[in-house]
C-alpha positions in Angstrom: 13.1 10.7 -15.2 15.4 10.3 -17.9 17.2 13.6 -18.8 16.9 17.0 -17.2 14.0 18.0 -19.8 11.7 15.4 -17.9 12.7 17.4 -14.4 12.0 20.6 -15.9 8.3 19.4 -17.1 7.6 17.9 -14.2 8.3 21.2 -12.2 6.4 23.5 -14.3 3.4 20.9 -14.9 1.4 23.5 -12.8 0.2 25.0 -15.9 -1.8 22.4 -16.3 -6.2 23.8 -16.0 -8.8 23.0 -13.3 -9.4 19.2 -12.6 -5.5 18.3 -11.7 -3.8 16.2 -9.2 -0.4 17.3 -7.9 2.1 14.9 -6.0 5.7 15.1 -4.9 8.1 13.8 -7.1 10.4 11.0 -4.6 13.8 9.9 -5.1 15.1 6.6 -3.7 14.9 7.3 -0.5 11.9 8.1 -0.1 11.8 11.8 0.0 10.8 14.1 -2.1 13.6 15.6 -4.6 14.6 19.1 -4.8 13.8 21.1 -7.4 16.2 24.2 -9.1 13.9 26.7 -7.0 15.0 24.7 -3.5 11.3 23.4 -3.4 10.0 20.0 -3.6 9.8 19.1 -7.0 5.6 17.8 -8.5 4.2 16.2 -10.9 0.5 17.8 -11.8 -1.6 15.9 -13.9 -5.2 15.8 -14.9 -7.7 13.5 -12.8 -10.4 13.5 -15.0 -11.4 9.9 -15.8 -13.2 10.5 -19.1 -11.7 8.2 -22.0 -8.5 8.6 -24.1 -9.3 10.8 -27.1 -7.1 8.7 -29.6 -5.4 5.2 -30.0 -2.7 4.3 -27.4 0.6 4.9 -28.3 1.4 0.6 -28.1 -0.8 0.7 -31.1 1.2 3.3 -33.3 4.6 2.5 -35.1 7.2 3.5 -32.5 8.8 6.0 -35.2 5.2 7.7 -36.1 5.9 12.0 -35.5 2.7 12.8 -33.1 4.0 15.8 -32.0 6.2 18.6 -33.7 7.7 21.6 -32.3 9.2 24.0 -34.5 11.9 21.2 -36.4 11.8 19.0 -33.1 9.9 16.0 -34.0 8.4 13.6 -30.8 7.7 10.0 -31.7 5.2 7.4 -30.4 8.4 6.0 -28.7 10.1 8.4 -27.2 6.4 9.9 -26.0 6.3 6.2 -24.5 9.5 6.7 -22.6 8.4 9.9 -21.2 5.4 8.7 -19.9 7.2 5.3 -18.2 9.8 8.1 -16.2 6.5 9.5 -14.8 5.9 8.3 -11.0 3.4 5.1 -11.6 0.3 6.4 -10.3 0.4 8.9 -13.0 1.4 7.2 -16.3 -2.4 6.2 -16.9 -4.0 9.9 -16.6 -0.8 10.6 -19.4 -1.7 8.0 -21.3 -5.5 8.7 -21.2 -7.5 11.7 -20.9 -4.8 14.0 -20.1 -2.8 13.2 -22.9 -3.2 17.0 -24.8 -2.2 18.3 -21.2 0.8 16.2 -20.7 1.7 17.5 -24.3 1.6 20.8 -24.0 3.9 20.5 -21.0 6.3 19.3 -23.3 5.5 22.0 -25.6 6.6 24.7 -23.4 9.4 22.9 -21.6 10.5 22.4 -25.5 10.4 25.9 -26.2 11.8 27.1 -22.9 15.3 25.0 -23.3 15.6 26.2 -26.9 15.5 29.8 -25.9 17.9 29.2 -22.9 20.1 27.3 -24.8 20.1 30.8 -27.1 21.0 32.9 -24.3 24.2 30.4 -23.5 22.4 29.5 -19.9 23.4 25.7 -20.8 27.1 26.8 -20.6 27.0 28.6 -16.8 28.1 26.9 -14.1 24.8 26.7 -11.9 23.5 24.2 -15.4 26.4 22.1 -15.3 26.0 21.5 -12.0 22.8 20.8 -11.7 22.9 18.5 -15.2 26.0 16.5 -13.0 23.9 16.0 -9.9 20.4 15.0 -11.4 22.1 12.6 -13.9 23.3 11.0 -10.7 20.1 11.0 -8.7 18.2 9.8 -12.0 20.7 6.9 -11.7 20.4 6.4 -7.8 16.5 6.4 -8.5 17.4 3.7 -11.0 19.3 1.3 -8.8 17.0 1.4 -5.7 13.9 0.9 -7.8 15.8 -2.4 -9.5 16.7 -2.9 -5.7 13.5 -3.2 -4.2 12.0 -5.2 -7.6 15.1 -7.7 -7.4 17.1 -7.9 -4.2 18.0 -11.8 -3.3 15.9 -13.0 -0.2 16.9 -16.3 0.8 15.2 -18.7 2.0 16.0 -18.6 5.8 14.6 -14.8 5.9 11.6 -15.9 3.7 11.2 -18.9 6.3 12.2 -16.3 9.7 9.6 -13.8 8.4 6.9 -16.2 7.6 7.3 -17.8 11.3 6.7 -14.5 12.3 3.5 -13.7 10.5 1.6 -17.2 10.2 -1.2 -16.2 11.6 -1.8 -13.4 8.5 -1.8 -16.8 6.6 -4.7 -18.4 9.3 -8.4 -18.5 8.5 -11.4 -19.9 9.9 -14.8 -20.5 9.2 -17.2 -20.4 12.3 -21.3 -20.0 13.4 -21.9 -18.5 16.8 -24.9 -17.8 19.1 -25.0 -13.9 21.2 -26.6 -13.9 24.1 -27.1 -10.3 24.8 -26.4 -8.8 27.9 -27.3 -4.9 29.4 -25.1 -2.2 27.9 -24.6 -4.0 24.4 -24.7 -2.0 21.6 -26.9 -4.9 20.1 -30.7 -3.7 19.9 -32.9 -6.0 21.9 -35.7 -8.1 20.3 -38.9 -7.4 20.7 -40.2 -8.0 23.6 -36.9 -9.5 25.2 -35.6 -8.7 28.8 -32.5 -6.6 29.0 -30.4 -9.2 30.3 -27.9 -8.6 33.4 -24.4 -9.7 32.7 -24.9 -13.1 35.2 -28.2 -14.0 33.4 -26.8 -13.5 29.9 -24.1 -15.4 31.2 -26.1 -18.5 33.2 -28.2 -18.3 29.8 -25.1 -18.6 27.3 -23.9 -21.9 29.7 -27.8 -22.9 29.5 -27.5 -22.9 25.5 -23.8 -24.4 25.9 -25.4 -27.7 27.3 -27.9 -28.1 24.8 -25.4 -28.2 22.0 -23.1 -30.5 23.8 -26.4 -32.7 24.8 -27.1 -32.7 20.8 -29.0 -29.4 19.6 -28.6 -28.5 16.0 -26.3 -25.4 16.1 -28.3 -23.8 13.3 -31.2 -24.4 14.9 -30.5 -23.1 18.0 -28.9 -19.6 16.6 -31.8 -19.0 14.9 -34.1 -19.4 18.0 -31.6 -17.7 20.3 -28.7 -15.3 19.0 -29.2 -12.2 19.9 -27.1 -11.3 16.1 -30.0 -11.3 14.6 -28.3 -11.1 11.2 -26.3 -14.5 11.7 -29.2 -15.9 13.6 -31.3 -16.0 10.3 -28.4 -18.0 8.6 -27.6 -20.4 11.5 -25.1 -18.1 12.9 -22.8 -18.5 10.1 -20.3 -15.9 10.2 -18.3 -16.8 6.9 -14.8 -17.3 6.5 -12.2 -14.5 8.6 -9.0 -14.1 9.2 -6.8 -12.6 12.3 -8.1 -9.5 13.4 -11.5 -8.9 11.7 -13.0 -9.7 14.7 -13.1 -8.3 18.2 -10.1 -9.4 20.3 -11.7 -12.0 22.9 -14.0 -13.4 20.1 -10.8 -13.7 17.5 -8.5 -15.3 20.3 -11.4 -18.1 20.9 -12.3 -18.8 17.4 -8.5 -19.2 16.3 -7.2 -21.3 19.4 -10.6 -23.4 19.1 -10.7 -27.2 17.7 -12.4 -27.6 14.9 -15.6 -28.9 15.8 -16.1 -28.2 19.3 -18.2 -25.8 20.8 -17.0 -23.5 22.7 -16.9 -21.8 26.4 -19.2 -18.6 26.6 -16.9 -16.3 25.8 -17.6 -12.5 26.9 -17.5 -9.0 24.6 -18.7 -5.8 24.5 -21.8 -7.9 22.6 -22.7 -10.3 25.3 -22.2 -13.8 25.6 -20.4 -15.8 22.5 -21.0 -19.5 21.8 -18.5 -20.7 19.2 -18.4 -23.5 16.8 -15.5 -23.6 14.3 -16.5 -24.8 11.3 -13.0 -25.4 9.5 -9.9 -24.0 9.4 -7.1 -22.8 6.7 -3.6 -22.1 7.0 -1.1 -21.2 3.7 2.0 -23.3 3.5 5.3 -21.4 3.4 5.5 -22.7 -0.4 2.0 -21.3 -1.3 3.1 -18.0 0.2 7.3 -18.0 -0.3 6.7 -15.6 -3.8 4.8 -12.8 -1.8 6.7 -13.1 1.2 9.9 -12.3 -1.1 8.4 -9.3 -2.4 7.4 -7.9 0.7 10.8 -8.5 1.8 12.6 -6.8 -1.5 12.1 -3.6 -0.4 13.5 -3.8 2.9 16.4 -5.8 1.6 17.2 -2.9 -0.1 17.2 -0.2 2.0 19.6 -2.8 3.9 21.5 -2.8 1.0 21.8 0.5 0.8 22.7 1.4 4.5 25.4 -1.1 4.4 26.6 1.0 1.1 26.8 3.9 3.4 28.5 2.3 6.4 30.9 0.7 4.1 32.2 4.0 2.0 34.7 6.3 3.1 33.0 9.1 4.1 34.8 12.7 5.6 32.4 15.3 6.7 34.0 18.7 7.9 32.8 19.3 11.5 33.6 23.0 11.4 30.5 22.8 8.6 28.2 20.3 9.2 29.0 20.4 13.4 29.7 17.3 14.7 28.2 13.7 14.1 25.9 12.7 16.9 26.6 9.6 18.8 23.5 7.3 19.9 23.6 6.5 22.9 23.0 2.8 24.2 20.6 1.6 26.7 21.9 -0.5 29.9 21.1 -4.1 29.3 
């Protein structure tokens, strides 16, 4: 948002017919700003996904008059920079099939200023005010957005962060063989006895030893896994990172060699024979450049709090009462 004008259309976009989306417009913190009427300002745009009637506006020559309002003359250009002060999500709706909509917002805001600039309401103080303060929050919005897009994250918070979350960055591709036990929510095959817990368990060791002693894994899976929908492929389960599968099964696969077969390892399915069948892992290199933009916008809200820590700041307590201390916990 660029000038007041876009503030104003964005508050009375509610004029807009059946088929609409509206959303808060958010400042830089975060929160949604305040319009003139002491509500949370919106943005109210069509959702219809059928195709843009015309050419885009890249394709026009940015000094082209596609819209006129009495002598007020919009071009391609500035139509282009009205549509970038939009909130993201909407820009492409403006762009497309809502384009006529998005006009005729600007139509009546258009129309609406004129007149109260007729009736002198641009020179009262309640304007100038408000003019003052969005100007300011326009320009707040500004610097957090650059903020968050280009804050510096050096390398030791990169490195720190990435220590923190390798195993986001950890996958592994592994077969395995169920052995079903009572209670599963696994249907049984035909004809197959409803396992106890200890005989899905002596039978899960029983198929253990055969692998060690030899047995295809493939081979075996398809004659004995209970996961019927692995079984037919061997028990291959594909490629999968950290947390995609159930806790015990994820811990096993993860901590296992690559290669080896594994203990039977017990989940609400039964009985779990493992066999890792490689293993990946991102380098810090590989993953430095998203790493740095995760960190960006966090950097900035630390930017920004040590803004507010470090400005002199008076607030009357006989108005706004008195700051509240937190209160730290014993060590």
């Amino acid at each position: 948002m660029k000038t007041r004008s876009i503030l104003l259309l964005l508050l009375a976009a509610a004029a807009l017919p059946a088929q609409t989306r509206t959303q808060p417009v958010l400042g830089p913190d975060g929160k949604p700003l305040i319009g003139p009427d002491g509500k949370p300002a919106t943005v109210t745009l069509s959702v219809d996904e059928k195709p843009a009637p015309g050419p885009p506006l890249s394709t026009l020559p940015p000094d082209k008059v596609i819209l006129t309002i009495g002598d007020q003359k919009i071009t391609a250009a500035y139509m282009d920079r009205l549509i970038e002060s939009l909130p993201e999500q909407l820009r492409a709706s403006a762009r497309g099939a809502a384009r006529r909509q998005f006009a005729e917002n600007i139509v009546r805001v258009k129309l609406l200023a004129e007149e109260a600039r007729k009736r002198k309401l641009d020179q009262t103080p309640q304007y100038q005010v408000q003019v003052a303060f969005q100007a300011e929050n326009t320009l707040a919005m500004l610097l957090f957005n650059d903020m968050s897009k280009n804050a510096p994250v050096t390398e030791s918070a990169a490195r720190a962060w990435f220590d923190q979350h390798k195993g986001e960055y950890e996958r592994v591709r592994a077969r395995h063989i169920l052995i079903r036990m009572k209670g599963s929510p696994v249907p049984t095959r035909p004809e197959q006895k409803d396992l106890t817990e200890e005989e899905a368990l002596a039978k899960a060791q029983q198929v253990r030893k055969q692998l060690l002693a030899g047995a295809d894994f493939a081979t075996l899976a398809k004659a004995e896994s209970d996961d019927t929908g692995s079984a037919a492929n061997g028990g291959e389960l594909g490629t999968f990172g950290h947390g995609q599968m159930v806790p015990s099964f994820d811990e096993a696969a993860f901590a296992l060699p690559v290669g080896q077969v594994s203990e039977p390892v017990r989940s609400q399915f039964g009985y779990h024979i493992i066999r890792v069948e490689a293993k990946e892992s991102k380098t810090f290199e590989e993953v430095r450049p998203e790493i740095e933009k995760r960190l960006r916008p966090e950097m900035a809200k630390k930017s920004l709090e040590e803004m507010r820590n470090s400005a002199a700041v008076t607030m009357d307590p006989a108005y706004f009462g008195e700051e509240k201390k937190e209160e730290k916990k014993p060590q």
